[in-house]
PyMOL Python script that loads the backbone (N, CA, C, O; Angstrom):
from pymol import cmd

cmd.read_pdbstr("""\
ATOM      1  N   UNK A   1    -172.692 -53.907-267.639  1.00  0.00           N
ATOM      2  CA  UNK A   1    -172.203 -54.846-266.645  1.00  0.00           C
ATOM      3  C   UNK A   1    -172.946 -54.610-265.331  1.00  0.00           C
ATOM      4  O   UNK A   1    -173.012 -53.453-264.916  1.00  0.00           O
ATOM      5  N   UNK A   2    -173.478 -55.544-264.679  1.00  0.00           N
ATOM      6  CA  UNK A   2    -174.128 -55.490-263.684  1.00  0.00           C
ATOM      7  C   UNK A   2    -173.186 -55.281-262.400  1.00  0.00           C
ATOM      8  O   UNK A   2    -172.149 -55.935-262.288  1.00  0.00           O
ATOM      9  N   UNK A   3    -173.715 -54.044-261.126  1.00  0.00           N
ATOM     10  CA  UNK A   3    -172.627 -53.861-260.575  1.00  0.00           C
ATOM     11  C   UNK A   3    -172.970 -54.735-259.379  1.00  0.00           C
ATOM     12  O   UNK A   3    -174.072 -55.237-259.157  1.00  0.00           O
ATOM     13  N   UNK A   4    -172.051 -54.828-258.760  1.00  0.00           N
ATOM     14  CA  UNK A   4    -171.982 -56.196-257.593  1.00  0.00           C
ATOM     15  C   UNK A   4    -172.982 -55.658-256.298  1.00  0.00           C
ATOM     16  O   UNK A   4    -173.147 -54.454-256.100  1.00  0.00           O
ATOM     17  N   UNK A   5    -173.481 -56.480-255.636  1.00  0.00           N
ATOM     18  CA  UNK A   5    -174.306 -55.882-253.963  1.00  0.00           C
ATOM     19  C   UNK A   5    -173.455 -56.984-253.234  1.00  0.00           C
ATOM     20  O   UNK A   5    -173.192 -58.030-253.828  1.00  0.00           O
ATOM     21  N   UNK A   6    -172.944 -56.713-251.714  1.00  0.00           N
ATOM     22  CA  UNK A   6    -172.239 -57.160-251.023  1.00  0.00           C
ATOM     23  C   UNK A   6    -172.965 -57.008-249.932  1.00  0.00           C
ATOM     24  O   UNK A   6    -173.761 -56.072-250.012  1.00  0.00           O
ATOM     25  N   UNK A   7    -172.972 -57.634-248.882  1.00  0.00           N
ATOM     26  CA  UNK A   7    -174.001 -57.868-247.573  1.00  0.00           C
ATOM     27  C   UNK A   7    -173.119 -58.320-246.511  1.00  0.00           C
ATOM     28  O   UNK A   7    -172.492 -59.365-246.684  1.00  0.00           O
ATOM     29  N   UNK A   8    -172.961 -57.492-245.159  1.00  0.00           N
ATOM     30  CA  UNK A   8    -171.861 -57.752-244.169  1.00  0.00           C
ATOM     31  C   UNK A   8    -172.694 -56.804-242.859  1.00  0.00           C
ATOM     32  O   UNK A   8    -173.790 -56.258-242.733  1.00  0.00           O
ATOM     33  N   UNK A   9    -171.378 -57.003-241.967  1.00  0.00           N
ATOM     34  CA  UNK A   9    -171.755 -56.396-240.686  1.00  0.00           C
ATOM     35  C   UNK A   9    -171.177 -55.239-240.428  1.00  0.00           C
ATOM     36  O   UNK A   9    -169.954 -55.290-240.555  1.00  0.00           O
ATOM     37  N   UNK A  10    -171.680 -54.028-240.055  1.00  0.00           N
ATOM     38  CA  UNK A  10    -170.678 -52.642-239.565  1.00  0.00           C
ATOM     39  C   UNK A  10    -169.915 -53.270-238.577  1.00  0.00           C
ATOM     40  O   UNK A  10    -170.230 -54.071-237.697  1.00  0.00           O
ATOM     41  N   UNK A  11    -168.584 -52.624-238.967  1.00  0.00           N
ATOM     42  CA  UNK A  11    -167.340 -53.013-237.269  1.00  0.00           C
ATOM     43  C   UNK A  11    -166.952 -51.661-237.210  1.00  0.00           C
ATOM     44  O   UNK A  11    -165.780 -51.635-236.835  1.00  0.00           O
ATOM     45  N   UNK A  12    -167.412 -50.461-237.415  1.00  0.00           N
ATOM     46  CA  UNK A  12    -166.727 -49.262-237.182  1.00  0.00           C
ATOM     47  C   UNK A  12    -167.211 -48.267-238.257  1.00  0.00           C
ATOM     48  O   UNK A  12    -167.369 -48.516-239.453  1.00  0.00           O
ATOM     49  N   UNK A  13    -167.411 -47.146-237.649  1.00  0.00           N
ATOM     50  CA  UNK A  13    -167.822 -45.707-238.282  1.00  0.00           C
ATOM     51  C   UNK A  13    -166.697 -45.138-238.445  1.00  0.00           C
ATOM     52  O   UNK A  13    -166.046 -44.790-237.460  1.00  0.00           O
ATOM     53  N   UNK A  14    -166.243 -44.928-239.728  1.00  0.00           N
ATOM     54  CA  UNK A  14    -165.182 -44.333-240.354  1.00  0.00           C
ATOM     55  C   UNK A  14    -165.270 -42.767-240.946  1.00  0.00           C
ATOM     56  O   UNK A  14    -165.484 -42.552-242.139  1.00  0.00           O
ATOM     57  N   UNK A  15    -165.100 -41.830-240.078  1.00  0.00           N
ATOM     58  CA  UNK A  15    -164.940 -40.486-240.277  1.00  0.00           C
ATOM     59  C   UNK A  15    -166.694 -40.561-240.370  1.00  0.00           C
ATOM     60  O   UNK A  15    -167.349 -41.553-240.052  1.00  0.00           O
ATOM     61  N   UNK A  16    -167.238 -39.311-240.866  1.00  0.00           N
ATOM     62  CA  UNK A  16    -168.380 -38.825-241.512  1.00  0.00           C
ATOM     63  C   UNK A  16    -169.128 -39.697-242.695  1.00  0.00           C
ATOM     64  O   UNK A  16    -168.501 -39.741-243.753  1.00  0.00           O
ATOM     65  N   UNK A  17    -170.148 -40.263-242.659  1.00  0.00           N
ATOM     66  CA  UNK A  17    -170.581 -40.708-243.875  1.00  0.00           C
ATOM     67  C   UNK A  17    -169.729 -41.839-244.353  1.00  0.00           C
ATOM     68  O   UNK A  17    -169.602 -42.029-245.563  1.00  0.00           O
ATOM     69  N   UNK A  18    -169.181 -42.544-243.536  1.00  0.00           N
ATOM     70  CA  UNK A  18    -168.574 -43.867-243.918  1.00  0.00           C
ATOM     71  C   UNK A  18    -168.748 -44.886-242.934  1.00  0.00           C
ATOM     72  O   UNK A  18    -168.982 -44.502-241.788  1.00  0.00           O
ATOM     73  N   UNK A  19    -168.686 -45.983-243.137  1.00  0.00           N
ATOM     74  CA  UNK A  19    -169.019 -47.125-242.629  1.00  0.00           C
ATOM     75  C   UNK A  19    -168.142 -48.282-243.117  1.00  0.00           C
ATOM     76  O   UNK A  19    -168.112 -48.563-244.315  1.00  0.00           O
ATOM     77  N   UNK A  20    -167.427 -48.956-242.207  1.00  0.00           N
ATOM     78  CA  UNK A  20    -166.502 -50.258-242.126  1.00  0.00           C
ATOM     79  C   UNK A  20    -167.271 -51.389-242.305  1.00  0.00           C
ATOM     80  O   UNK A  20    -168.010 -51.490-241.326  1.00  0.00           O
ATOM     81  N   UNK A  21    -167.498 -52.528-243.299  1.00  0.00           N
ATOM     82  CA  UNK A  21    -168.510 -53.231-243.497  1.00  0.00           C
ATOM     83  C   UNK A  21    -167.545 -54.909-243.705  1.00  0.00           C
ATOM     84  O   UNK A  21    -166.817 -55.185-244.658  1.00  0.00           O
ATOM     85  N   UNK A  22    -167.834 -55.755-242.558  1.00  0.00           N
ATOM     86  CA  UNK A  22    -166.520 -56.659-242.845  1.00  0.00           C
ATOM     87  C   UNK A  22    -167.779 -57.530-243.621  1.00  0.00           C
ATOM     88  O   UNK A  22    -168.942 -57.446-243.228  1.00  0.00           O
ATOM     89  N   UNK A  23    -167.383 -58.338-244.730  1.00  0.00           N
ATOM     90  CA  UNK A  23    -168.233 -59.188-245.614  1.00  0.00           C
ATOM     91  C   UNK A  23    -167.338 -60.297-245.658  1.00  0.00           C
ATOM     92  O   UNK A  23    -166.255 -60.239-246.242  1.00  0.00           O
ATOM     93  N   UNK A  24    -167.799 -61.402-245.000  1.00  0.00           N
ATOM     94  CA  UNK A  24    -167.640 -62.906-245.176  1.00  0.00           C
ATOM     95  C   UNK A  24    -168.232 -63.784-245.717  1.00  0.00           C
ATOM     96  O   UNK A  24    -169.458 -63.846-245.809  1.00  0.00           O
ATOM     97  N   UNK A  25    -167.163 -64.860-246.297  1.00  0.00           N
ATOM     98  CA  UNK A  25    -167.890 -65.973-247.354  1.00  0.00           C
ATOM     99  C   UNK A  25    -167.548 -67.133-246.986  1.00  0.00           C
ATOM    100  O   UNK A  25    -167.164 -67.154-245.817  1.00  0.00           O
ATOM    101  N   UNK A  26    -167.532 -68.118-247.514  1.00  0.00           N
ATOM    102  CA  UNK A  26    -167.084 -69.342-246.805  1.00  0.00           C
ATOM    103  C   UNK A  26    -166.613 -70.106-248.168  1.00  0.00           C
ATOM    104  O   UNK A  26    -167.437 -69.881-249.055  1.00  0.00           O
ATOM    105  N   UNK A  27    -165.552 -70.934-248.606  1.00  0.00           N
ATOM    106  CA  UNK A  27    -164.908 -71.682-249.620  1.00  0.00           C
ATOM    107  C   UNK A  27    -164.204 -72.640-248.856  1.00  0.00           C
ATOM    108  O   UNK A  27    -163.719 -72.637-247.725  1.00  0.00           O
ATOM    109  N   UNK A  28    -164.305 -73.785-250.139  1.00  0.00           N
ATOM    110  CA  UNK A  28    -163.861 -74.960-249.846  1.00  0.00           C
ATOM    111  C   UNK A  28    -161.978 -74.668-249.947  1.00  0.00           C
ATOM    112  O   UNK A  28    -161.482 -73.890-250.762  1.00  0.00           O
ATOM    113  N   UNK A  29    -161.255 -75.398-249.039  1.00  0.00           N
ATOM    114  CA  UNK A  29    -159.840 -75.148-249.008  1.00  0.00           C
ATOM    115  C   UNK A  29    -159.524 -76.572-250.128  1.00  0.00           C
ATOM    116  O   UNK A  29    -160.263 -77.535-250.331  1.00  0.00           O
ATOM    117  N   UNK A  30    -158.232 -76.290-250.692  1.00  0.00           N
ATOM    118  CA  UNK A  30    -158.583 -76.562-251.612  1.00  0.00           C
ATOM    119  C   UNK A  30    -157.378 -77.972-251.663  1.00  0.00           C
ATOM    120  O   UNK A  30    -157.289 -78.523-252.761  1.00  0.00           O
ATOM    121  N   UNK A  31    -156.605 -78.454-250.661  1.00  0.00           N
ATOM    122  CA  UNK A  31    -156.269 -79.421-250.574  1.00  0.00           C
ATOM    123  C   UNK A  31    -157.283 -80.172-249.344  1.00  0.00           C
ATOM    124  O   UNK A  31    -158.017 -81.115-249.643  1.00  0.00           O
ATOM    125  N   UNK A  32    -157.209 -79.616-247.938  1.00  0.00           N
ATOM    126  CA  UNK A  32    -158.103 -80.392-246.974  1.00  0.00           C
ATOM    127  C   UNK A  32    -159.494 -80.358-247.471  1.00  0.00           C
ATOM    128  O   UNK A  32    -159.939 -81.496-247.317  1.00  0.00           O
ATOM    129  N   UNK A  33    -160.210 -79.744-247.891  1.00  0.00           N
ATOM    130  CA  UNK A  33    -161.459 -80.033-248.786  1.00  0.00           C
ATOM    131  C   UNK A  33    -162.370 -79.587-247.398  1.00  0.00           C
ATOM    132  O   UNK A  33    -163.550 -79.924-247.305  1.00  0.00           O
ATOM    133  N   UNK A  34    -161.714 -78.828-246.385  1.00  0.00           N
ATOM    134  CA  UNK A  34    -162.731 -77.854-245.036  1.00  0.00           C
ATOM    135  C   UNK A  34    -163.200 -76.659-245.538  1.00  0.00           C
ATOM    136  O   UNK A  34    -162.541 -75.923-246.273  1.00  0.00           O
ATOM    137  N   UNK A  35    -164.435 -76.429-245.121  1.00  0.00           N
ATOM    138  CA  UNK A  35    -165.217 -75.011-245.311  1.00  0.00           C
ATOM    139  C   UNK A  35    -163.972 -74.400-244.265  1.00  0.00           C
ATOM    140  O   UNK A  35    -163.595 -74.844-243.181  1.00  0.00           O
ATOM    141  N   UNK A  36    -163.539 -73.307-244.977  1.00  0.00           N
ATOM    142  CA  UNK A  36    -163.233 -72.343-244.538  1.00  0.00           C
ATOM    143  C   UNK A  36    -163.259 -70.784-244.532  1.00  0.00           C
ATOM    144  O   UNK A  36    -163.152 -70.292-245.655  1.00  0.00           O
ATOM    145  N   UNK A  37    -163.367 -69.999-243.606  1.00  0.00           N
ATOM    146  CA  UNK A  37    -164.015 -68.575-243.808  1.00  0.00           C
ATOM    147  C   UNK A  37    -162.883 -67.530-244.195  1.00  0.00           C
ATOM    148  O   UNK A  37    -161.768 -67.465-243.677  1.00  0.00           O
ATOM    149  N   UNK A  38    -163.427 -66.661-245.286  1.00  0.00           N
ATOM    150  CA  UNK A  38    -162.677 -65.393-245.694  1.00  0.00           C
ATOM    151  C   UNK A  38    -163.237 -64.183-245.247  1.00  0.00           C
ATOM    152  O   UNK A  38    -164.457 -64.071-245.362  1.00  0.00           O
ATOM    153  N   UNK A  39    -162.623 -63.293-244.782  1.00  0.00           N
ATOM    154  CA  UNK A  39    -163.193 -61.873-244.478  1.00  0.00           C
ATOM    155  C   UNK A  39    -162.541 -60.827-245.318  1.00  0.00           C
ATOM    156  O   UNK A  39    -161.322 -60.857-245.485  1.00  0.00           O
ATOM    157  N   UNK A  40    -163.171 -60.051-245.771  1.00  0.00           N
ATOM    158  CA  UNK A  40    -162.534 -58.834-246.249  1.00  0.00           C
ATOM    159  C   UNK A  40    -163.545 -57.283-246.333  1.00  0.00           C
ATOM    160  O   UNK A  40    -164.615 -57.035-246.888  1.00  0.00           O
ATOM    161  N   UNK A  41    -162.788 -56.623-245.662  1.00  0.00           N
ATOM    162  CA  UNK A  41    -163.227 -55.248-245.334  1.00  0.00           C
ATOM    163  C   UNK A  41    -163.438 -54.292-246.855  1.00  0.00           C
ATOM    164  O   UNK A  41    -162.631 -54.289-247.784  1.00  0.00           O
ATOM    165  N   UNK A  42    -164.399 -53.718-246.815  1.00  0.00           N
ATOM    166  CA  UNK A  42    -164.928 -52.482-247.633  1.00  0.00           C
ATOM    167  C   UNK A  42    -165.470 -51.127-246.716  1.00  0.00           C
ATOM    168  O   UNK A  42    -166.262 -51.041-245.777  1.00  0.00           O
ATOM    169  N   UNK A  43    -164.705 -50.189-247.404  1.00  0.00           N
ATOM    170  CA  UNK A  43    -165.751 -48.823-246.829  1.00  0.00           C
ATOM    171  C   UNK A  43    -166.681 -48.445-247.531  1.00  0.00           C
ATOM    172  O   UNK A  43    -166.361 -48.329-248.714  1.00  0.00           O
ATOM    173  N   UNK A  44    -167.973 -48.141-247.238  1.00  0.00           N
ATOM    174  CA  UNK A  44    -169.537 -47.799-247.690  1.00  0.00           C
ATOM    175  C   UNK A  44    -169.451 -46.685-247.368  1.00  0.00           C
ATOM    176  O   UNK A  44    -168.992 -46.232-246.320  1.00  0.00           O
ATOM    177  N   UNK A  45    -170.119 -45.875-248.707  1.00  0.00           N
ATOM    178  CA  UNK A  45    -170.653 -44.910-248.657  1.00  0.00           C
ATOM    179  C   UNK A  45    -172.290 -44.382-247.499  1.00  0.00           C
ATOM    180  O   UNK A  45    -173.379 -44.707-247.972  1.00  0.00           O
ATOM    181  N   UNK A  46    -172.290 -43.849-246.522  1.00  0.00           N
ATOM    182  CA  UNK A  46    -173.574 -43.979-246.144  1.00  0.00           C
ATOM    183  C   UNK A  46    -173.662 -42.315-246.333  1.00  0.00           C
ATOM    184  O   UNK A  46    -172.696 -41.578-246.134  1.00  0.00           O
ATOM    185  N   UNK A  47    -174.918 -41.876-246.730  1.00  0.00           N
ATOM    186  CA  UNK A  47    -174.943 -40.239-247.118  1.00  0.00           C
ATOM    187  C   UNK A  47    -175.842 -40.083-246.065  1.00  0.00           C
ATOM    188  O   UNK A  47    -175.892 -38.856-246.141  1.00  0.00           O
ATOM    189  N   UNK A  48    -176.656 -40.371-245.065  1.00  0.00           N
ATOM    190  CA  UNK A  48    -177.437 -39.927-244.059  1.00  0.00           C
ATOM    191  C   UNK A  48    -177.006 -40.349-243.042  1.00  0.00           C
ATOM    192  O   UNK A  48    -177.654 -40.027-242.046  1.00  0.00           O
ATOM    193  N   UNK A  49    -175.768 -41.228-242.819  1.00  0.00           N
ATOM    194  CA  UNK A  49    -175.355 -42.009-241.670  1.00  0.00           C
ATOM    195  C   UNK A  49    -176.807 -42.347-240.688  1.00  0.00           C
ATOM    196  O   UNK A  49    -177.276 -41.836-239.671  1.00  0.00           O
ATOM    197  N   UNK A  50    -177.155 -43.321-241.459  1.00  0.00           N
ATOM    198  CA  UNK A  50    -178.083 -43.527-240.670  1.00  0.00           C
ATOM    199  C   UNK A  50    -177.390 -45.411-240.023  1.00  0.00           C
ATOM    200  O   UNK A  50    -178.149 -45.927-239.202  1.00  0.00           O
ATOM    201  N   UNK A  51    -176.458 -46.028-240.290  1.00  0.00           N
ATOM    202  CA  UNK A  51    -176.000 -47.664-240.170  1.00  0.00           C
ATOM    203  C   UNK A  51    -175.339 -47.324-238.582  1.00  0.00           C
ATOM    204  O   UNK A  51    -174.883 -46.255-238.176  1.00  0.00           O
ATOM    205  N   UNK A  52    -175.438 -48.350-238.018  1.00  0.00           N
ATOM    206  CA  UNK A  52    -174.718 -48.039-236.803  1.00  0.00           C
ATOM    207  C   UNK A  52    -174.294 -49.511-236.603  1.00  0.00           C
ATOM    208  O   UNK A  52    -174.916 -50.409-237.172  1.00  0.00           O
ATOM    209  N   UNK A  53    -172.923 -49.840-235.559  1.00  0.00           N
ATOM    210  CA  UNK A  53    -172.397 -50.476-235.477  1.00  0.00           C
ATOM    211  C   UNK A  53    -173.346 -51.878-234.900  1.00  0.00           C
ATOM    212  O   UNK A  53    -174.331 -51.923-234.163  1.00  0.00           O
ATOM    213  N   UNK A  54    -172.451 -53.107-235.692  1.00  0.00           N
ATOM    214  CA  UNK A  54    -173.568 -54.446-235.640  1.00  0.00           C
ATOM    215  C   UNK A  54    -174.802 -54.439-236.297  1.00  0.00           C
ATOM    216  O   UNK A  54    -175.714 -55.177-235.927  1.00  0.00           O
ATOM    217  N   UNK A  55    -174.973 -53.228-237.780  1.00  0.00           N
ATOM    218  CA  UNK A  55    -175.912 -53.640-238.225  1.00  0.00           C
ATOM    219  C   UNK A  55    -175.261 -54.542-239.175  1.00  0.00           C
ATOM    220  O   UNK A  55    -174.050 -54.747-239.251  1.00  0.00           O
ATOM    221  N   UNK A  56    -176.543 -55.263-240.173  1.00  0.00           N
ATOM    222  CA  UNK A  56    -176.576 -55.927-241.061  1.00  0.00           C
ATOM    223  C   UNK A  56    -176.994 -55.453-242.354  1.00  0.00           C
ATOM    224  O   UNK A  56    -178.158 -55.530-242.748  1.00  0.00           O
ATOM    225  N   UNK A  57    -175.808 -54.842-243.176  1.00  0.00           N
ATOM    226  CA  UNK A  57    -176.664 -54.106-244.136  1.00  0.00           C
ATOM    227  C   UNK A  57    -175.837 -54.722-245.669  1.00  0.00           C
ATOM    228  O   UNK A  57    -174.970 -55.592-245.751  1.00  0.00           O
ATOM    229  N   UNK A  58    -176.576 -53.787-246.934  1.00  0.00           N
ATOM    230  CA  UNK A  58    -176.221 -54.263-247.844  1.00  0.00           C
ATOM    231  C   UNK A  58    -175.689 -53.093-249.010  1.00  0.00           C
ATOM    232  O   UNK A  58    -176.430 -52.162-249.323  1.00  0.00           O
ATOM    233  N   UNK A  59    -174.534 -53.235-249.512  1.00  0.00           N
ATOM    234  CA  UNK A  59    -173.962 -52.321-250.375  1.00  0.00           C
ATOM    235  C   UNK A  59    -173.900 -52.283-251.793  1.00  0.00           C
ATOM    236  O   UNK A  59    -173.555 -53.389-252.208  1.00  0.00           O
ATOM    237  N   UNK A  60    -174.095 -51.449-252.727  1.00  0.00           N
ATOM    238  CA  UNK A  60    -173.846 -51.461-253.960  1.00  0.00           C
ATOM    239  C   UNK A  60    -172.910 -51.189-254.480  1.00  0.00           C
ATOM    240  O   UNK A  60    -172.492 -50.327-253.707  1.00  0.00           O
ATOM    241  N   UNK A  61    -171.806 -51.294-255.672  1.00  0.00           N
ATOM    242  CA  UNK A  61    -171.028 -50.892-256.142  1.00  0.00           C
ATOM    243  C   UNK A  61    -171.194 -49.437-257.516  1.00  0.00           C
ATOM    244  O   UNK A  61    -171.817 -49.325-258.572  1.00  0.00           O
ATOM    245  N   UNK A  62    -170.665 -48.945-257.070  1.00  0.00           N
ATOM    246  CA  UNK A  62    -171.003 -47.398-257.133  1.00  0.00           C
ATOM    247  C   UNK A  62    -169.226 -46.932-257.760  1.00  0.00           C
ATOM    248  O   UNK A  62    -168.144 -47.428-257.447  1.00  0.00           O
ATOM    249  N   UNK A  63    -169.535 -45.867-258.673  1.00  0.00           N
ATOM    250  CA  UNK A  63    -167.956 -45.237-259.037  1.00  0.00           C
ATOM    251  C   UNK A  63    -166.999 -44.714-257.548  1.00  0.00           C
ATOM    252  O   UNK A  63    -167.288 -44.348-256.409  1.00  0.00           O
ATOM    253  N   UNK A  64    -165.878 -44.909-258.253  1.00  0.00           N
ATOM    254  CA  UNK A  64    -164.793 -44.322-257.106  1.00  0.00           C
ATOM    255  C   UNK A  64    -165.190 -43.085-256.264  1.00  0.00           C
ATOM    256  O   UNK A  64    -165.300 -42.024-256.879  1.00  0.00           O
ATOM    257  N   UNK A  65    -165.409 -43.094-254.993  1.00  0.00           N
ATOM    258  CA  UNK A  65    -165.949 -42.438-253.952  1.00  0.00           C
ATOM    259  C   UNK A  65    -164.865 -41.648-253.674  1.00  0.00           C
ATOM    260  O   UNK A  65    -164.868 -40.419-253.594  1.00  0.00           O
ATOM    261  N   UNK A  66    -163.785 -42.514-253.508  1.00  0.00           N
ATOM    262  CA  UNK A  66    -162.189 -41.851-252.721  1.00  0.00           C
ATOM    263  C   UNK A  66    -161.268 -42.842-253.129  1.00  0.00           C
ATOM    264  O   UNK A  66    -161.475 -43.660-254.027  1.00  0.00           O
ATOM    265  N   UNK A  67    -159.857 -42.708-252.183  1.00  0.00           N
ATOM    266  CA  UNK A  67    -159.336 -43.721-252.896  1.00  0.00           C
ATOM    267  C   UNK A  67    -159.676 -44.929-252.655  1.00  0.00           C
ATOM    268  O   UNK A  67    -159.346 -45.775-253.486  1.00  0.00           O
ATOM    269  N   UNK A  68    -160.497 -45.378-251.346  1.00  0.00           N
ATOM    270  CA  UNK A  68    -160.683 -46.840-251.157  1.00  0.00           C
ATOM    271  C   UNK A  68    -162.398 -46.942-251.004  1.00  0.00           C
ATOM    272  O   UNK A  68    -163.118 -47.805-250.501  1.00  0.00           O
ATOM    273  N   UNK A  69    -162.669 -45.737-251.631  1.00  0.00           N
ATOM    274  CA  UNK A  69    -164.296 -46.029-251.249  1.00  0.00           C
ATOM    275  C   UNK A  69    -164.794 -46.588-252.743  1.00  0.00           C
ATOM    276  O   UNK A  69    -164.306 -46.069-253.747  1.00  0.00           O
ATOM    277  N   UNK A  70    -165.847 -47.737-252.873  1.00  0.00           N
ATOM    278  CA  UNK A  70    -166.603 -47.765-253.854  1.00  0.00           C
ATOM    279  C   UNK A  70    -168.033 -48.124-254.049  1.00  0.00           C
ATOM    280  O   UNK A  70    -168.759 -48.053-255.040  1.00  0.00           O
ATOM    281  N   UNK A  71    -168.268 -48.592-252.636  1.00  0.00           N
ATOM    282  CA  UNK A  71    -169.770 -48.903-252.438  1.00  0.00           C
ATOM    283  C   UNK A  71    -170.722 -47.735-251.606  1.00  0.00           C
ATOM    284  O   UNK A  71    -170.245 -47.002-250.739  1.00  0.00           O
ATOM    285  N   UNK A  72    -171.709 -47.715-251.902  1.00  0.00           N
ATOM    286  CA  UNK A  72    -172.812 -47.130-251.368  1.00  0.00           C
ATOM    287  C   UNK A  72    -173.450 -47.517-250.608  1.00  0.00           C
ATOM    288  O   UNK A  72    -173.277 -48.666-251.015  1.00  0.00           O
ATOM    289  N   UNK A  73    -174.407 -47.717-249.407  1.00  0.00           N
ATOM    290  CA  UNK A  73    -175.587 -48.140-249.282  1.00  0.00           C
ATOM    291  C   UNK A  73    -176.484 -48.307-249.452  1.00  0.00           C
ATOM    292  O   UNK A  73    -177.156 -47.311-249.719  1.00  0.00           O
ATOM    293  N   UNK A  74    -177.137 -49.560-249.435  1.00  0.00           N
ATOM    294  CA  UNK A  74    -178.583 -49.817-250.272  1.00  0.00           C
ATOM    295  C   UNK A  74    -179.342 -49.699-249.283  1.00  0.00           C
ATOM    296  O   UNK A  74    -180.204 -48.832-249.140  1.00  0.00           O
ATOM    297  N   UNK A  75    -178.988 -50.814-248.328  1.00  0.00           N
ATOM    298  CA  UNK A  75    -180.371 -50.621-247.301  1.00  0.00           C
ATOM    299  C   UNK A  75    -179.658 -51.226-246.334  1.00  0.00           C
ATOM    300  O   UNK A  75    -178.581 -51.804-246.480  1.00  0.00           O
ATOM    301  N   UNK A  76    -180.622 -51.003-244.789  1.00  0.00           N
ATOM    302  CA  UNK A  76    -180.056 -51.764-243.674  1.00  0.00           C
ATOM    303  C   UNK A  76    -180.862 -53.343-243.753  1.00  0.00           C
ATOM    304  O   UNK A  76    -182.031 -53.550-244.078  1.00  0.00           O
ATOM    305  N   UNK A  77    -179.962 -54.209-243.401  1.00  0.00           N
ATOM    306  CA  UNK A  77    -181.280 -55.327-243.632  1.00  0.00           C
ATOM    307  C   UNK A  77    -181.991 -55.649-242.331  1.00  0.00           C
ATOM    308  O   UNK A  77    -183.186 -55.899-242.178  1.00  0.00           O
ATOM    309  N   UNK A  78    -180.827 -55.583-241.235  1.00  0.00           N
ATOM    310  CA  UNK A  78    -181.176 -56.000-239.818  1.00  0.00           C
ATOM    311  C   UNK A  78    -180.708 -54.907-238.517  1.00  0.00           C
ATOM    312  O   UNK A  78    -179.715 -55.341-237.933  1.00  0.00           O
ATOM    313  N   UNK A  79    -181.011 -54.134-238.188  1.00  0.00           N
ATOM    314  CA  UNK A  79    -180.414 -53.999-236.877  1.00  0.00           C
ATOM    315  C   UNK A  79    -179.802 -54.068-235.732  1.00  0.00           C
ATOM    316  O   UNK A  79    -180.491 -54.028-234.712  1.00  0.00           O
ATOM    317  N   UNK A  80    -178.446 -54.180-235.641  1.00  0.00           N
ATOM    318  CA  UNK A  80    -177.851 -54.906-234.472  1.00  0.00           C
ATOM    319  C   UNK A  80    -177.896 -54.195-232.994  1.00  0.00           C
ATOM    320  O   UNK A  80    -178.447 -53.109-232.812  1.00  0.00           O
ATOM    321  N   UNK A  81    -177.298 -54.887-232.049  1.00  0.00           N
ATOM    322  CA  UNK A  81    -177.643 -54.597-230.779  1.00  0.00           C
ATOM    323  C   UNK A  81    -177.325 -53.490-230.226  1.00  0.00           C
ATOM    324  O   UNK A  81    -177.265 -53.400-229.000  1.00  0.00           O
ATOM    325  N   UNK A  82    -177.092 -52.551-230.970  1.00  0.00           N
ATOM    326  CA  UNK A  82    -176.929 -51.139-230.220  1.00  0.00           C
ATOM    327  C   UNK A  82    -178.308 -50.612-230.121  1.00  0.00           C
ATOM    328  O   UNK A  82    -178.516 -49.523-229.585  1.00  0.00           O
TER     329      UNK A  82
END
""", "prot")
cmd.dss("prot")
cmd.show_as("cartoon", "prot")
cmd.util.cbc("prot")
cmd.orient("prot")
């Protein structure tokens, strides 16, 4: 089974080697028929903490880290304004 990559923005450095990664999508609502936006938070594994807040990076799905950890980091894609 192919494991999922997810792509979002850091909103917060969570302890050591973790990273708050909010990932948004956009779906049609399903009576008004409006794009509307979903957000939902994941914690990333980062092992060099190298992501810093407002980047743009991208995560892999990786075995149970902790209890709410399951992604890793793949790469940063963009650099944000820090």
């Amino acid at each position: 089974m192919p494991k999922r990559v997810i792509s979002g923005t850091v909103i917060k450095k969570a302890g050591d080697k973790t990273a708050t990664v909010l990932v948004e999508r956009k779906v049609l609502h399903p009576r008004y028929h409006k794009t509307v936006k979903r957000f939902k938070k994941y914690l990333v594994h980062d092992e060099k903490n190298e992501s810093n807040i407002g980047d743009t990076v991208s995560a892999i799905e990786c075995r149970p880290l902790s209890k709410n950890k399951a992604f890793r980091l793949l790469e940063i894609v963009e650099r944000g304004e820090g």
